[in-house]
VOGU-3710 file (C-alpha; in Angstrom, 3 decimals, decimal comma):
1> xxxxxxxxxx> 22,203/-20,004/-2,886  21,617/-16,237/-2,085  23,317/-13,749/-4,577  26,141/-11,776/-2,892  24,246/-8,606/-3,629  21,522/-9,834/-1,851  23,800/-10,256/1,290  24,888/-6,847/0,862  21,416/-5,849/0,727  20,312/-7,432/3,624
11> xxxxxxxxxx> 23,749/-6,106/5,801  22,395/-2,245/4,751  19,065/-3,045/6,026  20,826/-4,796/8,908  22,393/-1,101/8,935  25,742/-1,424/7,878  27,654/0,621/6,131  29,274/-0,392/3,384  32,446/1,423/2,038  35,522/1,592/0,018
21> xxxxxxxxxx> 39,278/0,885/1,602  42,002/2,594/0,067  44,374/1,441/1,977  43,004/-1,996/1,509  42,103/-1,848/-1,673  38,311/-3,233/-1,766  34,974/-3,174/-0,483  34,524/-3,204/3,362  32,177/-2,808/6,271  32,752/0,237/8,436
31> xxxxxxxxxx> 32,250/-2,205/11,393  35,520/-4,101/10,457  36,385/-1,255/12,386  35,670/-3,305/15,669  34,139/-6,425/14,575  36,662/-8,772/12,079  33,856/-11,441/11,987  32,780/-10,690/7,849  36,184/-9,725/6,724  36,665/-13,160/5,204
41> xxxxxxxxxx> 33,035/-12,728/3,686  34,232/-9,177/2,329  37,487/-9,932/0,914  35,958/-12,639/-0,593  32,896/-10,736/-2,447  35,598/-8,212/-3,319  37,719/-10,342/-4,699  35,070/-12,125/-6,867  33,611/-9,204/-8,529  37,334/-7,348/-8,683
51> xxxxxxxxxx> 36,271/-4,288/-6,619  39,900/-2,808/-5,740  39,137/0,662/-6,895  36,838/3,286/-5,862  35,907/3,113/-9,625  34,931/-0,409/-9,755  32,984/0,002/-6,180  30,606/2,720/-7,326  30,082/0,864/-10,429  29,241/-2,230/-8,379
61> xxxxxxxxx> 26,980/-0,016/-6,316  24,803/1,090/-8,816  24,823/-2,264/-10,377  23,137/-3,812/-7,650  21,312/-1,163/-6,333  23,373/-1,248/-2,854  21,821/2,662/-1,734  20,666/3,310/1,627  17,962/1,378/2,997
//
């Protein structure tokens, strides 16, 4: 099974843009914007690795390497 960070990796190549909510508290595509269709996928992948700060988001970024592609 592919590694979430991989599936982040592959939706910044795609070239989304992948931010922080403040208002909803985690990790979300700027295309939620207009497009709900990953939401679930995002919540989810937020949820898991307990992204609901901007803290915890840049931490996750550098993690797993999620810069611009």
């Amino acid at each position: 099974m592919t590694e979430d960070y991989e599936i982040l990796r592959e939706l910044k190549r795609e070239g989304e843009e992948i931010i922080f909510s403040e208002e909803k508290k985690r990790m979300m595509l700027l295309s939620e914007g207009w497009d709900s269709s990953r939401t679930g996928m995002m919540e989810d992948i937020s949820k898991k690795y307990g992204i609901d700060s901007r803290q915890k988001f840049q931490e996750f970024k550098e993690k797993y390497n999620l810069t611009d592609y």
